[in-house]
PyMOL CGO cylinders between C-alpha atoms (Angstrom):
from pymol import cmd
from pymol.cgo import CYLINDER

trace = [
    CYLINDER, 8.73, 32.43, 34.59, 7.08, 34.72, 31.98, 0.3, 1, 1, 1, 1, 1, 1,
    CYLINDER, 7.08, 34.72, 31.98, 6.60, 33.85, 27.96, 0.3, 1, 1, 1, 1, 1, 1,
    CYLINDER, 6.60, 33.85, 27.96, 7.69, 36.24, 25.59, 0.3, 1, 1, 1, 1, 1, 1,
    CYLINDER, 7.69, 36.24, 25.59, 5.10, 38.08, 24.11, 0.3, 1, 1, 1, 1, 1, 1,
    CYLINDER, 5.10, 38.08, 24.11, 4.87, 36.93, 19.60, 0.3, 1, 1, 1, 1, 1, 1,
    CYLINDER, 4.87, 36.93, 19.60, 2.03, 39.57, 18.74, 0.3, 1, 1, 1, 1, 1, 1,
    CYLINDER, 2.03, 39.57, 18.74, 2.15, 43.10, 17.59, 0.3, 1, 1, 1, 1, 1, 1,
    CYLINDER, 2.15, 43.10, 17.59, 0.12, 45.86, 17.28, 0.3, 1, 1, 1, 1, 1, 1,
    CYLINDER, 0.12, 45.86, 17.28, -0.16, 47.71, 13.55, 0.3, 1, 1, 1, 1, 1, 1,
    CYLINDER, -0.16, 47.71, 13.55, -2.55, 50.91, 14.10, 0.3, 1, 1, 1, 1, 1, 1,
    CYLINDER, -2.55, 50.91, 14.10, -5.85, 49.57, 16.00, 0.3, 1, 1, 1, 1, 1, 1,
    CYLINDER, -5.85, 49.57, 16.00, -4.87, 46.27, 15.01, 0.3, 1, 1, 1, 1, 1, 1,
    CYLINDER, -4.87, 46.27, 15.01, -3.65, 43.47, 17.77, 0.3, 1, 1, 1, 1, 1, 1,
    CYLINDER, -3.65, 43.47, 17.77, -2.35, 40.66, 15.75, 0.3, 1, 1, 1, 1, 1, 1,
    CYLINDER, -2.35, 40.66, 15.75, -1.54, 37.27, 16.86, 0.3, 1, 1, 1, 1, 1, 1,
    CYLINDER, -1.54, 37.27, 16.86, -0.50, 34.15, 15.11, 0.3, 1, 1, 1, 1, 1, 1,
    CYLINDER, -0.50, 34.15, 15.11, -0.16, 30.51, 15.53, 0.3, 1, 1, 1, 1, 1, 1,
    CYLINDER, -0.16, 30.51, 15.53, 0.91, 28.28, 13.10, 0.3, 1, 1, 1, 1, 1, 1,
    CYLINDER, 0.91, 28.28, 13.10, -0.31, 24.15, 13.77, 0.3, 1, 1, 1, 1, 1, 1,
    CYLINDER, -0.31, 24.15, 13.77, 1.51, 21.25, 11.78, 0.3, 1, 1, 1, 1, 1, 1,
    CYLINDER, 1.51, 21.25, 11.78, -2.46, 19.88, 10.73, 0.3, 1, 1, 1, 1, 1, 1,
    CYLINDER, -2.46, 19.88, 10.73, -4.72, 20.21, 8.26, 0.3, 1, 1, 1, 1, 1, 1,
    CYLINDER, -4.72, 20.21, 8.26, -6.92, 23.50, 7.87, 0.3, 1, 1, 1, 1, 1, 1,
    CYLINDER, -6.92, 23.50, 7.87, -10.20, 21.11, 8.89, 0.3, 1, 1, 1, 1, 1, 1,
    CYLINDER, -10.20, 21.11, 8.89, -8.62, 20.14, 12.04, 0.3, 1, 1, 1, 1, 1, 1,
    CYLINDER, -8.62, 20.14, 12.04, -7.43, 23.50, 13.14, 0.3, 1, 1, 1, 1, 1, 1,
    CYLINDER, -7.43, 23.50, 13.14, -11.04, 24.91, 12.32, 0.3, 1, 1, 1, 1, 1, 1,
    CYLINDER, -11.04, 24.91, 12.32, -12.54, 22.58, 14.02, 0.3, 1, 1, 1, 1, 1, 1,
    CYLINDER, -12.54, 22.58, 14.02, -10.29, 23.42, 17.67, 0.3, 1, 1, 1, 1, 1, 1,
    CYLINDER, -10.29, 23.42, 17.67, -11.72, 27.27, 17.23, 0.3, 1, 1, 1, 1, 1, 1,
    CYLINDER, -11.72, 27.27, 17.23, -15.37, 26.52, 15.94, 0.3, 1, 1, 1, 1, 1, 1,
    CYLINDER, -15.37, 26.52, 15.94, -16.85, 23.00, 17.54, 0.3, 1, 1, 1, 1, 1, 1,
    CYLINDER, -16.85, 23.00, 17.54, -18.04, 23.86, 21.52, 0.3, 1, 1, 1, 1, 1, 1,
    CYLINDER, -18.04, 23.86, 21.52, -16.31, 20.49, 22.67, 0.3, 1, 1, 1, 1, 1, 1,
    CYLINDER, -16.31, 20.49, 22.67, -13.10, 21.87, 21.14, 0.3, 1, 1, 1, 1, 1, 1,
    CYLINDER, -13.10, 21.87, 21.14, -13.20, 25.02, 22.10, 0.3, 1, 1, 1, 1, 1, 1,
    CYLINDER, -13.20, 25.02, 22.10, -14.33, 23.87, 25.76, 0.3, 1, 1, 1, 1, 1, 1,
    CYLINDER, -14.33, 23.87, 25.76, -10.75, 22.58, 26.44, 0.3, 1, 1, 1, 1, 1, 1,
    CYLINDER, -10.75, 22.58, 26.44, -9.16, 26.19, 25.59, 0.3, 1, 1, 1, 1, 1, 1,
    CYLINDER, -9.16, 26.19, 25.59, -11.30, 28.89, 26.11, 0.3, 1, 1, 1, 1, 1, 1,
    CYLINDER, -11.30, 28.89, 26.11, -14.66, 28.07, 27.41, 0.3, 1, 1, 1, 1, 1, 1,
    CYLINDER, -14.66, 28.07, 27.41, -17.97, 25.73, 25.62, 0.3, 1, 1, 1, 1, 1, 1,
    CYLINDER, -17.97, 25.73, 25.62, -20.31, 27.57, 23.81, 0.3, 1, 1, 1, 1, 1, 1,
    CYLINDER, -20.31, 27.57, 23.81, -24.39, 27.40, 23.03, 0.3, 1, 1, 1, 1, 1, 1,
    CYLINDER, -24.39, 27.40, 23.03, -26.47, 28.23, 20.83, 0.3, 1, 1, 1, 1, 1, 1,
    CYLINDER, -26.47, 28.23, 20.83, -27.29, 28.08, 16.96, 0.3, 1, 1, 1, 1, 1, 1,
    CYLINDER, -27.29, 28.08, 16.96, -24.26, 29.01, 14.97, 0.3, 1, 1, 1, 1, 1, 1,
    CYLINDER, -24.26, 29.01, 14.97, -24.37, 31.42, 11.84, 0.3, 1, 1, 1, 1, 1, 1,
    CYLINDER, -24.37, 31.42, 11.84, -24.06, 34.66, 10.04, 0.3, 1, 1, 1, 1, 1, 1,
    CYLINDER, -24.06, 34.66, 10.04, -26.03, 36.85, 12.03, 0.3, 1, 1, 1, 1, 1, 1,
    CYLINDER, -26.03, 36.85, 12.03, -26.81, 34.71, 15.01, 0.3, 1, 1, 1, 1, 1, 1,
    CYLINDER, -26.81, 34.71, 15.01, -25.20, 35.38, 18.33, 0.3, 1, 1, 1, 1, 1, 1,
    CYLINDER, -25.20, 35.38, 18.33, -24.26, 32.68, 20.89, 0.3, 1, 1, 1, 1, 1, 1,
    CYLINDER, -24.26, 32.68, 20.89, -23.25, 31.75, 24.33, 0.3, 1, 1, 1, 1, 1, 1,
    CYLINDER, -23.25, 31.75, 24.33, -19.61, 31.49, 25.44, 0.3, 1, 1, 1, 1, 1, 1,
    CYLINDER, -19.61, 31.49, 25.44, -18.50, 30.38, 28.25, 0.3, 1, 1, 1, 1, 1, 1,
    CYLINDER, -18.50, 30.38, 28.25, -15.29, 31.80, 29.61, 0.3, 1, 1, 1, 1, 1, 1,
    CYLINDER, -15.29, 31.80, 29.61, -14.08, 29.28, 31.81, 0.3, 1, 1, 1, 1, 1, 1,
    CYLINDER, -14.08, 29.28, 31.81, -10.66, 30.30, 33.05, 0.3, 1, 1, 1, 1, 1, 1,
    CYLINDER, -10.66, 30.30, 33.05, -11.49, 33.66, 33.92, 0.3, 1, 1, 1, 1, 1, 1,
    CYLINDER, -11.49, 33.66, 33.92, -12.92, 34.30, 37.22, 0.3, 1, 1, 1, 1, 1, 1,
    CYLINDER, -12.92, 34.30, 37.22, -16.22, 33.35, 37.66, 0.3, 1, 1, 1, 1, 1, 1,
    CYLINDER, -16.22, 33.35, 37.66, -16.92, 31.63, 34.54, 0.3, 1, 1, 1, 1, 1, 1,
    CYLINDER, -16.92, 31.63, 34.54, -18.53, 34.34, 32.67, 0.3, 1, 1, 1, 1, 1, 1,
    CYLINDER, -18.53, 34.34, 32.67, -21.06, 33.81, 29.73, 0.3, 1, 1, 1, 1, 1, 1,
    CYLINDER, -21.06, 33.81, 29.73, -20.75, 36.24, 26.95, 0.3, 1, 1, 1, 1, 1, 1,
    CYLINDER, -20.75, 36.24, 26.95, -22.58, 37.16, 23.88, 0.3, 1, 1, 1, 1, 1, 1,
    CYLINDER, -22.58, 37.16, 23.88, -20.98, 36.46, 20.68, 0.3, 1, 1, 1, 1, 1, 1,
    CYLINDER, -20.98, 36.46, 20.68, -22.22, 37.44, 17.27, 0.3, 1, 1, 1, 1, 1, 1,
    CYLINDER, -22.22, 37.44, 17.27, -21.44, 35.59, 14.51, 0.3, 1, 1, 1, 1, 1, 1,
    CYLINDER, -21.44, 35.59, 14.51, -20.51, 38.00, 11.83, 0.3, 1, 1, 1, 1, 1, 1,
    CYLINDER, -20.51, 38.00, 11.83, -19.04, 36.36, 9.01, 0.3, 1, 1, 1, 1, 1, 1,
    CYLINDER, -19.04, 36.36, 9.01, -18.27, 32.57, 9.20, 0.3, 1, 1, 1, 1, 1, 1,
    CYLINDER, -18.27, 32.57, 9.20, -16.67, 31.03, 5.72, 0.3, 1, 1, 1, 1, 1, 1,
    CYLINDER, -16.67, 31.03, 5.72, -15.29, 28.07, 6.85, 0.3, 1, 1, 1, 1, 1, 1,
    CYLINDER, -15.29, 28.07, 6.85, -12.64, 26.62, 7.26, 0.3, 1, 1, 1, 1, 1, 1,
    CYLINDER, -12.64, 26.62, 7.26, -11.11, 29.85, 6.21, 0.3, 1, 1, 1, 1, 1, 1,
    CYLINDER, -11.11, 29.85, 6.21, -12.08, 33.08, 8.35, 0.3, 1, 1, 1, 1, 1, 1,
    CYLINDER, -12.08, 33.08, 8.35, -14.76, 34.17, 11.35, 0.3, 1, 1, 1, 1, 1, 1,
    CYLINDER, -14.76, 34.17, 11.35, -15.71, 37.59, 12.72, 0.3, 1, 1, 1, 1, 1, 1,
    CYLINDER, -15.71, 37.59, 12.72, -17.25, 37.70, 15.33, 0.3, 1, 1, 1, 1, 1, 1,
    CYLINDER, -17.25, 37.70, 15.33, -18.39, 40.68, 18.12, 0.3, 1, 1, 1, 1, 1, 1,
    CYLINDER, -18.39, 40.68, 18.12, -18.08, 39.75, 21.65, 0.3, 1, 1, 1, 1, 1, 1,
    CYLINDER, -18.08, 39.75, 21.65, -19.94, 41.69, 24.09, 0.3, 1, 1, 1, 1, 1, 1,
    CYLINDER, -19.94, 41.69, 24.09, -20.48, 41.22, 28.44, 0.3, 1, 1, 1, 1, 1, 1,
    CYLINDER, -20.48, 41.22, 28.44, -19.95, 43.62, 31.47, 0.3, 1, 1, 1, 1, 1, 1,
    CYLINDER, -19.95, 43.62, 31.47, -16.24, 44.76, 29.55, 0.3, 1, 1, 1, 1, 1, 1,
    CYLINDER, -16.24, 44.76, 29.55, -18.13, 46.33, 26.60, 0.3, 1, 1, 1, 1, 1, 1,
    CYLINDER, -18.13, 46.33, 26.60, -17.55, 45.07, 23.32, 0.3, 1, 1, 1, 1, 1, 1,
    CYLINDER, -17.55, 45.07, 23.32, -14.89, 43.62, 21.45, 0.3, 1, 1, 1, 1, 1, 1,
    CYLINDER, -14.89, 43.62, 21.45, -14.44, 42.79, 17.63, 0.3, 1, 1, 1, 1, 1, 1,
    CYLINDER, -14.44, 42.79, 17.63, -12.78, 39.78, 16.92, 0.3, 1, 1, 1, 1, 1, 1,
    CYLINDER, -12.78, 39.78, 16.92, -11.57, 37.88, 13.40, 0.3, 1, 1, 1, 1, 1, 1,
    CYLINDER, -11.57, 37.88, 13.40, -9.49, 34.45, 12.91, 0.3, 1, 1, 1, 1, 1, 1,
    CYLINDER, -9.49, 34.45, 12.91, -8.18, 33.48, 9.32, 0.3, 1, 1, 1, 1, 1, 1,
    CYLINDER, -8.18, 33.48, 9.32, -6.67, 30.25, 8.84, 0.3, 1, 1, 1, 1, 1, 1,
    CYLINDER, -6.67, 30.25, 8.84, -4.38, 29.59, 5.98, 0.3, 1, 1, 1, 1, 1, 1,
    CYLINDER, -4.38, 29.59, 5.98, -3.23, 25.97, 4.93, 0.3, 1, 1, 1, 1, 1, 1,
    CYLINDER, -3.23, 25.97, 4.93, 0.54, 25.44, 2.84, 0.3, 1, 1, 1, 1, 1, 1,
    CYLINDER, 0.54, 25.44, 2.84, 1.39, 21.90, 2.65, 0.3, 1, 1, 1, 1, 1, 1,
    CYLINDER, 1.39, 21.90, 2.65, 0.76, 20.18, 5.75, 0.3, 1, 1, 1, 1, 1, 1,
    CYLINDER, 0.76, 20.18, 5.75, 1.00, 23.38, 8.42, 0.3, 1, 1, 1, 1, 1, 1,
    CYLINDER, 1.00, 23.38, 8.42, -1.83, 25.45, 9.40, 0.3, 1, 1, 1, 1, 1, 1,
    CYLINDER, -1.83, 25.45, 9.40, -1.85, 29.26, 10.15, 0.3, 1, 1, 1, 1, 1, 1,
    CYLINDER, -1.85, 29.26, 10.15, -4.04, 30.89, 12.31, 0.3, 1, 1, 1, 1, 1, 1,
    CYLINDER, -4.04, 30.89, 12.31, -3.71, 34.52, 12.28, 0.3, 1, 1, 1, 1, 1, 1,
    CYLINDER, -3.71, 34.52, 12.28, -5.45, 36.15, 15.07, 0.3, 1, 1, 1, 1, 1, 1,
    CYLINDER, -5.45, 36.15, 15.07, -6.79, 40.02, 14.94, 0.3, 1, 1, 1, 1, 1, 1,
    CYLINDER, -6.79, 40.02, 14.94, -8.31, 41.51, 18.10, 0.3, 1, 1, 1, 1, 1, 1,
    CYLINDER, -8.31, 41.51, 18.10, -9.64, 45.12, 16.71, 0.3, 1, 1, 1, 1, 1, 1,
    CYLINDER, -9.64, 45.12, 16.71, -9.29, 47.87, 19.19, 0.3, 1, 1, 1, 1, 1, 1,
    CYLINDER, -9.29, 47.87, 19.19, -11.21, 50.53, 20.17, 0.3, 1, 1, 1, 1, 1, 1,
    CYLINDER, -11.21, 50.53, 20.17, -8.58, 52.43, 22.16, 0.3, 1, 1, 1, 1, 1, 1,
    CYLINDER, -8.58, 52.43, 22.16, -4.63, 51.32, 21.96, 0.3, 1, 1, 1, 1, 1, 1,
    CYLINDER, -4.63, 51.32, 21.96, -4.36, 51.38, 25.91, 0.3, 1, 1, 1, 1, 1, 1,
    CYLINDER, -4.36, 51.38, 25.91, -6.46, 47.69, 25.46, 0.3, 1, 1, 1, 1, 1, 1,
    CYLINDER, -6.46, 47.69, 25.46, -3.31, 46.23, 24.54, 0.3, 1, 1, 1, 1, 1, 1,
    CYLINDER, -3.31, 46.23, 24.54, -1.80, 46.54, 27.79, 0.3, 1, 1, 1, 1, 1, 1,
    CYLINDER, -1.80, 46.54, 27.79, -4.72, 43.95, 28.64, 0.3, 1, 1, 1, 1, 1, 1,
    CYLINDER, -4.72, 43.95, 28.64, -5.66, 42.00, 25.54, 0.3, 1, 1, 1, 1, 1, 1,
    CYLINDER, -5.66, 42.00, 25.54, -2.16, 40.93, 24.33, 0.3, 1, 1, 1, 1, 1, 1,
    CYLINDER, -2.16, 40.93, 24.33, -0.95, 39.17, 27.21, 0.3, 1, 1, 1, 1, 1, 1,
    CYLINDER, -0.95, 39.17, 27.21, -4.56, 37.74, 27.21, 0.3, 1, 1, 1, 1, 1, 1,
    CYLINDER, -4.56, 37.74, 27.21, -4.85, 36.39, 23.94, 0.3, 1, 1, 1, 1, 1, 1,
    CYLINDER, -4.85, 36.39, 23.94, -0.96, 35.20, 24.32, 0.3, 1, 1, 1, 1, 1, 1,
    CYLINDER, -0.96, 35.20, 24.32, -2.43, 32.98, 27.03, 0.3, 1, 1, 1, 1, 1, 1,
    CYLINDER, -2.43, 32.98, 27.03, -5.46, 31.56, 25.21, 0.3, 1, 1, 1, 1, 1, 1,
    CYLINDER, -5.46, 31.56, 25.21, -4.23, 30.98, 21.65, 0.3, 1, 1, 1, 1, 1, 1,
    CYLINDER, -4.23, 30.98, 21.65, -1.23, 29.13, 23.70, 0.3, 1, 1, 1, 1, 1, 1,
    CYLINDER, -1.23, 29.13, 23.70, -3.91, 27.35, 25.81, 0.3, 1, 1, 1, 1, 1, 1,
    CYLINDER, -3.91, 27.35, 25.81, -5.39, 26.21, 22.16, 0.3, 1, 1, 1, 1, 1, 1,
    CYLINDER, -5.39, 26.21, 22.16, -2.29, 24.99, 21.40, 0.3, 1, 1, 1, 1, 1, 1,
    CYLINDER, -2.29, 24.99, 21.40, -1.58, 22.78, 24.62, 0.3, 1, 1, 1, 1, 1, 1,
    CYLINDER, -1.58, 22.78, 24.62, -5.13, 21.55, 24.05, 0.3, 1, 1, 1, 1, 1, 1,
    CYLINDER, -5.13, 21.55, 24.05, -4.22, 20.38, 20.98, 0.3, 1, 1, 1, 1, 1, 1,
    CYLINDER, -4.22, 20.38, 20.98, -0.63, 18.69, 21.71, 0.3, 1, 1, 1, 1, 1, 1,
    CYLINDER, -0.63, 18.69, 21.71, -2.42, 17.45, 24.56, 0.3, 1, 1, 1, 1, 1, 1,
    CYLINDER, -2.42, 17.45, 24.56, -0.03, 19.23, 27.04, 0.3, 1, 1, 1, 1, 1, 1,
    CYLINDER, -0.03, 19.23, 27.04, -0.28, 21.49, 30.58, 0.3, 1, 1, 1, 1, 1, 1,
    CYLINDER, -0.28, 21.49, 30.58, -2.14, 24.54, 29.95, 0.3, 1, 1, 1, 1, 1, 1,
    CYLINDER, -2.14, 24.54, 29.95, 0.35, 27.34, 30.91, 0.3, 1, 1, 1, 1, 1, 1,
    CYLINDER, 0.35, 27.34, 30.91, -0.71, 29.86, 33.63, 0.3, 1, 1, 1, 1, 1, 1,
    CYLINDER, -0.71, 29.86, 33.63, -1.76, 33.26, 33.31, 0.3, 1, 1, 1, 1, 1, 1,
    CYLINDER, -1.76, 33.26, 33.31, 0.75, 34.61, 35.23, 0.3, 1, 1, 1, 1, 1, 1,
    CYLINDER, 0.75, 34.61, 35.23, 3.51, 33.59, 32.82, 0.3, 1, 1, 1, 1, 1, 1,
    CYLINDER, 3.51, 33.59, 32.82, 2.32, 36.43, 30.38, 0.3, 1, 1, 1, 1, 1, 1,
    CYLINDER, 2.32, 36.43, 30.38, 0.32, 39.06, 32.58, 0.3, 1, 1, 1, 1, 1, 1,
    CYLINDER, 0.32, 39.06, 32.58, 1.72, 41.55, 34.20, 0.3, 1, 1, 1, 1, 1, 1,
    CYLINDER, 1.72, 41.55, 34.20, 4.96, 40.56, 32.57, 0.3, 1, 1, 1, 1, 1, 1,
    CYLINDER, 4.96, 40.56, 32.57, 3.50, 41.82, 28.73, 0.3, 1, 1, 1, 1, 1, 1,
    CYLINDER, 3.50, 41.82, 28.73, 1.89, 44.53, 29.52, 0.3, 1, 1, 1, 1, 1, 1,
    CYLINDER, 1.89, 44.53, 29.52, 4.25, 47.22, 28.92, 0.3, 1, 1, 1, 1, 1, 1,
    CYLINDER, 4.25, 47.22, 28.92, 5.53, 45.13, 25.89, 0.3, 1, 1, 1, 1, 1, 1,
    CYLINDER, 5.53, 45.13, 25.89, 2.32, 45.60, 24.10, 0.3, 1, 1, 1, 1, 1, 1,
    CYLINDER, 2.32, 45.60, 24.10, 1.59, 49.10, 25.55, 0.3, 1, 1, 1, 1, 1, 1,
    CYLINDER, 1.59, 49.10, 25.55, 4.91, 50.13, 23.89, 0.3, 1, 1, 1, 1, 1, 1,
    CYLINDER, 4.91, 50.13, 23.89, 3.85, 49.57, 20.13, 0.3, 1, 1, 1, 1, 1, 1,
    CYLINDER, 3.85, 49.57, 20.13, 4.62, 45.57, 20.49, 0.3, 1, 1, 1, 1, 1, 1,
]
cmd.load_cgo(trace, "trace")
């Protein structure tokens, strides 16, 4: 079974949403507090901030990888941009959460360097922003193979 892909691509942009029936604390606090973050992407360590770069964790990629992330804007419970880098190079990265009544937005930007990283990063980020939200109905975390290879050309054709 594959999902179908929900993000697009608008010039160097990849752009992913989510939108969570909680409160814009609650959400922020699944993308920003390691224990939270731990059950969808990986734990992280370190001293957060502006500026300051810390430790993630990827722990459903093979081999459990540790990257460096920089912190470069954090205005919570709002937005974060952050720069990722390990053996892949590096990737820039911003959230934005927006709160209208009782639902929660999260709108997800992966900023490319070259378009052909969508082939890659869609289905990937499909995967974990779904993974953050069966952590947080407390459901099965889906499998990677449900959205890679079966994205790919989906997001290398304009998405």
């Amino acid at each position: 079974m594959s999902r179908k892909p929900t993000g697009h691509v608008r010039g160097s942009e990849l752009i992913l949403t989510r939108t969570f029936r909680a409160p814009i604390d609650d959400v922020w606090a699944s993308v920003t507090e390691p224990e939270s973050t731990a059950r969808w992407i990986g734990g992280w360590e370190g001293e957060p901030g502006p500026g300051k770069t810390v430790r993630l964790q990827m722990l459903y990629e093979k081999g459990e990888p540790w990257m460096d992330v920089l912190i470069e804007s954090c205005e919570a419970p709002r937005h974060l941009a952050v720069r990722t880098t390990d053996e892949s190079g590096a990737w820039r990265l911003e959230l934005t959460l927006a709160q209208t009544g009782d639902t929660t937005e999260l709108r997800f930007v992966h900023h490319l360097t070259d378009r052909k990283l969508a082939g890659d990063a869609g289905p990937g980020w499909e995967y974990y922003l779904d993974m953050l939200v069966a952590a947080r109905e407390g459901e099965p975390c889906p499998s990677f193979g449900e959205y890679y290879p079966a994205q790919k050309a989906y997001y290398l054709e304009g998405a």
